[in-house]
ZAMARGU-4260 file (C-alpha; in steps of 0.2 Angstrom, whole numbers, plus 5000, padded with zeros to 4 digits):
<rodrens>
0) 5000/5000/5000 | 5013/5013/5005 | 5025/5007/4990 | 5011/5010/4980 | 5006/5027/4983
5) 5018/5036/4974 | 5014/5028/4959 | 4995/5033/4959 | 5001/5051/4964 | 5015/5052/4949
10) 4999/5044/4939 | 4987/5060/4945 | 4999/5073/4942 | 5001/5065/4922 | 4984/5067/4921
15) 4981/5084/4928 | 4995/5089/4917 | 4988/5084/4899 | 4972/5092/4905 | 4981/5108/4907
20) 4991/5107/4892 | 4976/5103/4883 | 4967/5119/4890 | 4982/5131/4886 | 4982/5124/4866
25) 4965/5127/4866 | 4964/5147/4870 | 4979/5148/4862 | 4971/5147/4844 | 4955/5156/4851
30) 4954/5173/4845 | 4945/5182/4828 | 4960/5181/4815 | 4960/5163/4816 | 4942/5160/4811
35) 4935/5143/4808 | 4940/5125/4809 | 4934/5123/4792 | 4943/5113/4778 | 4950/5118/4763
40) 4943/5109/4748 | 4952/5102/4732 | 4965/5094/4741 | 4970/5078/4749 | 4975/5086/4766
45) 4961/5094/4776 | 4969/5105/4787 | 4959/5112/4803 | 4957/5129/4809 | 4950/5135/4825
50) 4934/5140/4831 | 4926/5160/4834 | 4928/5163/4852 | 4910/5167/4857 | 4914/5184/4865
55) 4916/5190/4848 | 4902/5182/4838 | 4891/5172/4850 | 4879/5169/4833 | 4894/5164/4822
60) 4886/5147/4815 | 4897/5131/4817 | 4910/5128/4805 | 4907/5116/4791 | 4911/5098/4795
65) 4914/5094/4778 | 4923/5102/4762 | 4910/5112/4755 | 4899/5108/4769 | 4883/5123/4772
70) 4882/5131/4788 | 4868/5115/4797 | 4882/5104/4790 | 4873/5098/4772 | 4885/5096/4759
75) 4886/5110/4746 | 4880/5105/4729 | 4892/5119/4721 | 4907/5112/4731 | 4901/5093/4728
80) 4907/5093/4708 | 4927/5097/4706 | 4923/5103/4688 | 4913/5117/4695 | 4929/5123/4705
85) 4939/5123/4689 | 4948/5137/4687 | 4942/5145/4703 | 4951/5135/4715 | 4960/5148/4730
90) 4975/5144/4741 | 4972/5155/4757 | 4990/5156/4765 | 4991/5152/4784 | 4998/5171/4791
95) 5008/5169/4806 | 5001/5174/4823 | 5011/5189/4825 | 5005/5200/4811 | 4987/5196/4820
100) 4983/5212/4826 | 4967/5205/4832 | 4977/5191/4844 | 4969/5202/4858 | 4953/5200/4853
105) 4949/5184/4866 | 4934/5179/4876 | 4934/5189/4892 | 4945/5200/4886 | 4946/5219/4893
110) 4944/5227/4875 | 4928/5220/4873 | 4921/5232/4887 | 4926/5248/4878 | 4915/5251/4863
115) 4927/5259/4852 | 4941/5245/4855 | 4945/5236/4839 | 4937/5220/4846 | 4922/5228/4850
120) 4919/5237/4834 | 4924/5220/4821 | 4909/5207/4832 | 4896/5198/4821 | 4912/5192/4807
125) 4917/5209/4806 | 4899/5218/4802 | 4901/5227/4818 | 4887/5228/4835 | 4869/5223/4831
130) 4858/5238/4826 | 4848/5240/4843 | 4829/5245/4840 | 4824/5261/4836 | 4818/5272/4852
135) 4801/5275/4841 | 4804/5293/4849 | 4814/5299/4837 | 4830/5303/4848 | 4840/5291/4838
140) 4835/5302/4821 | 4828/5286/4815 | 4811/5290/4803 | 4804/5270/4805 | 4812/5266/4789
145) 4825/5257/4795 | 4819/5239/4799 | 4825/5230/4815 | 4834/5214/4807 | 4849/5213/4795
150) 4855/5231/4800 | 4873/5232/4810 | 4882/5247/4814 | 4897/5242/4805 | 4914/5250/4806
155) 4919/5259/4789 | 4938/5250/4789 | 4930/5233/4792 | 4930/5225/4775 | 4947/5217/4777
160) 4939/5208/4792 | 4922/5204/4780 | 4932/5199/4766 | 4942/5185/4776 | 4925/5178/4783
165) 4917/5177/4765 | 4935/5168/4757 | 4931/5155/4774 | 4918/5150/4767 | 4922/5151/4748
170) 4916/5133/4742 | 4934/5130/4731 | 4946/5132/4745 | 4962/5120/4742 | 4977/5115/4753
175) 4987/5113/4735 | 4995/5129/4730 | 5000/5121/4713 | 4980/5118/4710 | 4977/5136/4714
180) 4971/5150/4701 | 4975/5162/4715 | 4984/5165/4731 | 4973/5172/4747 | 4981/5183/4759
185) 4972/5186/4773 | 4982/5199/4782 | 4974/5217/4788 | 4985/5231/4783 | 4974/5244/4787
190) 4970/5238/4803 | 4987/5237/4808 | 4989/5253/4800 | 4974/5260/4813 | 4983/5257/4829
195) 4998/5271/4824 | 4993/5281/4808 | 4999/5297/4814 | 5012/5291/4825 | 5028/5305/4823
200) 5040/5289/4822 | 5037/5284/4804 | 5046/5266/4807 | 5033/5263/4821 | 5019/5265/4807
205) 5029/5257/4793 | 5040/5243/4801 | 5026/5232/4806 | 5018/5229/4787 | 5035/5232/4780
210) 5039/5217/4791 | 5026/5207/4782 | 5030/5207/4766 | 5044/5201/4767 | 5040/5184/4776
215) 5025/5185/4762 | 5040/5187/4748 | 5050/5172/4756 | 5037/5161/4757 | 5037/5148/4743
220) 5019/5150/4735 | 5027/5167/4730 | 5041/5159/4719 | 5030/5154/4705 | 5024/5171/4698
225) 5032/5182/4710 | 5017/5186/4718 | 5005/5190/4704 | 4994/5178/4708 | 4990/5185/4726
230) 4976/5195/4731 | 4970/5206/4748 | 4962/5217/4756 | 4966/5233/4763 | 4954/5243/4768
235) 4958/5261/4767 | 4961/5273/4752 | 4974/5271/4743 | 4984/5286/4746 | 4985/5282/4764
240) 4997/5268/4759 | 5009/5278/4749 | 5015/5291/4761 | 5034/5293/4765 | 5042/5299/4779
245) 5037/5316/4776 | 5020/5312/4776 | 5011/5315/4794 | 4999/5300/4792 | 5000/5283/4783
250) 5015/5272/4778 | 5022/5265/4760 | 5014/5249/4761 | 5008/5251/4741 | 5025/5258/4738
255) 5034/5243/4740 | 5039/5230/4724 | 5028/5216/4734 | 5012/5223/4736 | 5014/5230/4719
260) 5015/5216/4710 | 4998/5207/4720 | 4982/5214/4717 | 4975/5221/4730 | 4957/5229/4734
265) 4956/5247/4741 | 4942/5259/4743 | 4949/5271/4732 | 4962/5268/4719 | 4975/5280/4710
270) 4968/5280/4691 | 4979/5293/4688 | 4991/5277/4688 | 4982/5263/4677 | 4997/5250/4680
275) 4995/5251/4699 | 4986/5235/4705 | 4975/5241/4717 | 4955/5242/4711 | 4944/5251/4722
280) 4927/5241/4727 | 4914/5250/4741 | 4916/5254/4757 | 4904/5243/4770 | 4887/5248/4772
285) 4877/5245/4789 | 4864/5233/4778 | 4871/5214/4778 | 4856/5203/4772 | 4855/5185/4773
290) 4843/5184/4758 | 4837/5192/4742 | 4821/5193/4749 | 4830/5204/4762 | 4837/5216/4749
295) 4820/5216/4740 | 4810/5218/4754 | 4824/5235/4758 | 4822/5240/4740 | 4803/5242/4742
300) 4804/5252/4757 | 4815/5263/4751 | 4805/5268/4733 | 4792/5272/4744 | 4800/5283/4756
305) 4792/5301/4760 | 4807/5311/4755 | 4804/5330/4759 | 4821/5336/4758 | 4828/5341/4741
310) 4845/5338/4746 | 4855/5334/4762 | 4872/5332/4768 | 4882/5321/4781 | 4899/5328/4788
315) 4909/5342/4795 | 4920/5355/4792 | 4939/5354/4789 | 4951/5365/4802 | 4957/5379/4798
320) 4946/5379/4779 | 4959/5366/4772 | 4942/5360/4762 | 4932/5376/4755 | 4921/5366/4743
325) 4914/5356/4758 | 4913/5373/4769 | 4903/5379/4754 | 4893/5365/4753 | 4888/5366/4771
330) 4884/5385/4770 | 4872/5382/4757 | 4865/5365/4765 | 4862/5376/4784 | 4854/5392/4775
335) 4842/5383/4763 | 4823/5377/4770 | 4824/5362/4758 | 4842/5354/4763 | 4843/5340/4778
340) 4860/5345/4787 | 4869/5330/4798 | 4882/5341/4805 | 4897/5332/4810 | 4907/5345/4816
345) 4904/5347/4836 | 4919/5336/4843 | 4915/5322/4849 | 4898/5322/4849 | 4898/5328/4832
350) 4906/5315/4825 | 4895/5302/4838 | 4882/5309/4826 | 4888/5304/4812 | 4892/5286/4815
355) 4873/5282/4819 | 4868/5272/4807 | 4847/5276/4809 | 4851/5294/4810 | 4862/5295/4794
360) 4852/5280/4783 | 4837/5290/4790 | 4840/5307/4783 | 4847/5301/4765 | 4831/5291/4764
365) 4822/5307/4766 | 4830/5316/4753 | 4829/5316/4733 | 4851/5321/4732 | 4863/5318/4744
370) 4880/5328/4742 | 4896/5322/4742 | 4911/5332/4740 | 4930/5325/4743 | 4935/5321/4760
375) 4953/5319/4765 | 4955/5310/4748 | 4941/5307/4733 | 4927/5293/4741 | 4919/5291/4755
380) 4908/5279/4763 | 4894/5290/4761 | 4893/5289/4744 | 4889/5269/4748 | 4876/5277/4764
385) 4866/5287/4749 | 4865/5272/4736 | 4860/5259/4750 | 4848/5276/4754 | 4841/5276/4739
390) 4849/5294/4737 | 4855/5301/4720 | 4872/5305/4724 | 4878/5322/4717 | 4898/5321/4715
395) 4910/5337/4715 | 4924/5330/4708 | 4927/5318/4692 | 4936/5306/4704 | 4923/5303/4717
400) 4913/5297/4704 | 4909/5277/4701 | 4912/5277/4683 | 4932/5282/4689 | 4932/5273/4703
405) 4920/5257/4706 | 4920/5252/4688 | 4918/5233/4694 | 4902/5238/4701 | 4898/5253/4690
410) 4880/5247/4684 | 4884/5250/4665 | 4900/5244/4662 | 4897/5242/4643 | 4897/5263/4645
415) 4876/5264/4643 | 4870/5279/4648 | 4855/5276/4661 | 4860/5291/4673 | 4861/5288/4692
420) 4870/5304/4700 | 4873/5322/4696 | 4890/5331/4695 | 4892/5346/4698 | 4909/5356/4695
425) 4917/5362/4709 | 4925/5376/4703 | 4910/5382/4695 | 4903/5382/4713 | 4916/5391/4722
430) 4917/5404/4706 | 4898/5409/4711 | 4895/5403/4692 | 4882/5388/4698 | 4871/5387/4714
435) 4869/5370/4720 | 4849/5371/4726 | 4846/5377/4709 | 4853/5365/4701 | 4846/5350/4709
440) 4829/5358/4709 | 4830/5361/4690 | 4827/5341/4687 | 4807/5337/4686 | 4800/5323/4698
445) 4800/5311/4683 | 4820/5314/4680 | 4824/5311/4700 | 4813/5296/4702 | 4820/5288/4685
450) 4838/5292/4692 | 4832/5284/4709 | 4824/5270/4704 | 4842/5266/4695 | 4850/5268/4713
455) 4840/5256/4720 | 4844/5243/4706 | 4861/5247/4711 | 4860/5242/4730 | 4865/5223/4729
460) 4879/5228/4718 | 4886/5242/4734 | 4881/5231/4749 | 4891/5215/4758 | 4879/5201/4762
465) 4880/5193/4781 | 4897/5184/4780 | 4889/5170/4791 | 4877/5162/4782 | 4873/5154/4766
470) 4863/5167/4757 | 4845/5165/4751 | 4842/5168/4735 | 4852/5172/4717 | 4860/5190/4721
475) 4877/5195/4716 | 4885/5209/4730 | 4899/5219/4731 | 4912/5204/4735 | 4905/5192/4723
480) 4909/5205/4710 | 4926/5209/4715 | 4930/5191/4717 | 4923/5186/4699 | 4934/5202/4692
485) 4949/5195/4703 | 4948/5177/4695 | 4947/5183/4677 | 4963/5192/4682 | 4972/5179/4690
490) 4968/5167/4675 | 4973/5179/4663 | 4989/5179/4672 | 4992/5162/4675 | 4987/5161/4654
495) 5002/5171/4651 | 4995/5189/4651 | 5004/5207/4654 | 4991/5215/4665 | 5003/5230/4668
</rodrens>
């Protein structure tokens, strides 16, 4: 008895030791960036990823038990037939854990308790906080025409996050990079980008993604085609990722030979430059439907809108007048009886009022035109608030427009004229030669509602459907039309092509 007890002790503390082990692995891996523990398809070897922690989507449906498995765990009949992956299929590139800026982003975690943090704001697969009802008091600016499903306050730079929950799911995932027409790369420069862009030390704000790209360059699936058969996201504009030292914000990630030579999806792109490789696609709306009957049933509601404003206009001012066409712009909104002004410019409560999502879709669905000068660069996500709005967007500048800009998503891409927006010179504006109000009231009710009835057409087209689920319906959104472009490009490529 007494020899024995020693070996029943060394016996306990074996098995109290795997437990522990087992429980330190598991939290480990438990964090947003590494998504899912589902397979990769098109290839022998499955490899398994780890699940969503349920502090950061708690309705995150179960990964896929099977390769192409749907969300209850039926088999997918696009993903059941190899010859419907041909020349689709994607290798998505495992991103080591320490260019996760997300790793923080675990269950219980302090972050999640500030609403601003970057865990709190990226929940629900990156769509952002659940939309909460509206007061029915109208506090929250909300009109009742914003229903209570399907709408998420989403965070504007969150398409990176978005985009790496829709490839998760993509039905021709493969673990065989020589299989592959392109080459996934699921890492976040923009959001590493967030967490210093002003930051004096430009090492500090460069180092980081400079980093990156060069264990991306060393990595063998780059050899092949030197990286022109990659693709990502980053989800800022892309003159934020050209800056030099001498710039006071940004860094040079686009500026370097690597992430010039993949193609990479930005929400506004240098067409001044056509051989660049970044394409701009939308900004991220608040509307994420799981069906097409959702987009229908939004569509309908927002053709029959009230809309008693002849214009309006979201933002604020720039310090010091460094943007006189938007202090114009504002001027006229603020003195005229027929303009709906969301001013943006008190601090921080201003800009609180600006990122309510009832209060801003609210007043564009209340007006015929919705004004959108430049920003800090060309687009903005407004322009995306106004279409999902059912707003004619009126531009100032050539390149704010869609036809520069989203050409993927631009809904005549054969070059048709069926008019959608209004631009209006800027120049002419600050010269005193044109007055905006006059202008937009010079079109008859039959010209507005023929150019709105086209921007509700082109709301599947602008909006990125709920990343979770397997969507209801036939409906082509935003990603699904930059992904097709993508892979026409990618097989161009790998068929021998110069794209530039």
């Amino acid at each position: 008895m007494e020899a024995g007890y020693p070996r029943y002790l060394l016996y306990g503390l074996l098995i109290l030791g795997s437990w522990l082990v087992s429980c330190t692995l598991h939290f480990q891996f438990v964090h947003i960036y590494l998504l899912s523990s589902e397979p990769r398809s098109g290839a022998a070897v499955v490899v398994l990823r780890p699940p969503v922690p349920i502090a950061l989507d708690a309705t995150f449906p179960p990964a896929p038990s099977a390769i192409g498995a749907d969300e209850d765990g039926r088999p997918s009949s696009v993903a059941s037939s190899s010859a419907s992956c041909e020349g689709r299929y994607v290798y998505m590139l495992d991103v080591p854990s320490r260019f996760d800026v997300l790793s923080g982003c675990v269950e219980g975690a302090p972050a999640f308790q500030d609403e601003y943090s970057m865990c709190s704001l990226l929940v629900n697969a990156g769509m952002g906080p659940v939309l909460p009802p509206a007061t029915g008091d109208g506090s929250d600016g909300d009109t009742g025409v914003i229903p209570n499903t399907g709408w998420y306050n989403t965070y504007q730079y969150a398409l990176e996050v978005i985009a790496h929950n829709r490839m998760r799911r993509y039905e021709c995932l493969t673990d065989d990079p020589v299989a592959a027409t392109a080459v996934y790369v699921p890492y976040y420069p923009a959001l590493e980008l967030q967490e210093h862009i002003c930051d004096l030390n430009y090492t500090v704000r460069s180092g980081p993604s400079s980093e990156f790209l060069r264990w991306l360059s060393s990595r063998p699936q780059w050899a092949t085609f030197g990286g022109r058969d990659h693709f990502m996201v980053a989800a800022k504009t892309s003159w934020m990722f050209r800056k030099d030292a001498a710039g006071t914000c940004g860094n040079d990630f686009l500026e370097h030979p690597e992430s010039g030579n993949m193609t990479v999806l930005t929400y506004e792109s240098n067409i001044w430059e056509p051989r660049d490789r970044d394409f701009a696609v939308p900004y991220p709306s608040y509307f994420h439907p799981k069906s097409a009957g959702e987009v229908a049933a939004w569509q309908d509601r927002a053709r029959a809108a009230e809309r008693p404003w002849l214009f309006a206009f979201t933002g604020a001012r720039r310090a010091n007048g460094t943007l006189v066409i938007r202090d114009r712009i504002i001027d006229s909104c603020a003195s005229s009886s027929r303009c709906r002004l969301v001013d943006c410019s008190h601090g921080i409560e201003g800009s609180k009022t600006c990122q309510s999502p009832r209060r801003v879709v609210s007043a564009f669905a209340a007006s015929r035109f919705c004004l959108q000068p430049r920003g800090d660069s060309f687009m903005r996500r407004s322009s995306v608030d106004a279409i999902m709005a059912g707003c004619v967007p009126v531009f100032f500048h050539e390149g704010s427009t869609f036809q520069e800009q989203y050409k993927w998503h631009h809904p005549d891409p054969d070059g048709s004229d069926r008019r959608y927006s209004v631009l209006i010179d800027a120049d002419e504006i600050l010269e005193g030669k044109v007055d905006i109000e006059e202008v937009l009231a010079s079109y008859t009710d039959e010209e507005v509602a023929a150019m709105r009835e086209e921007v509700i057409k082109m709301i599947p087209r602008f909006l990125y459907k709920d990343p979770r689920a397997r969507f209801q319906g036939d409906m082509r959104d935003a990603f699904d039309i930059s992904f097709d472009a993508i892979m026409g490009r990618m097989r161009r490529i790998k068929n021998g092509e110069d794209l530039g």
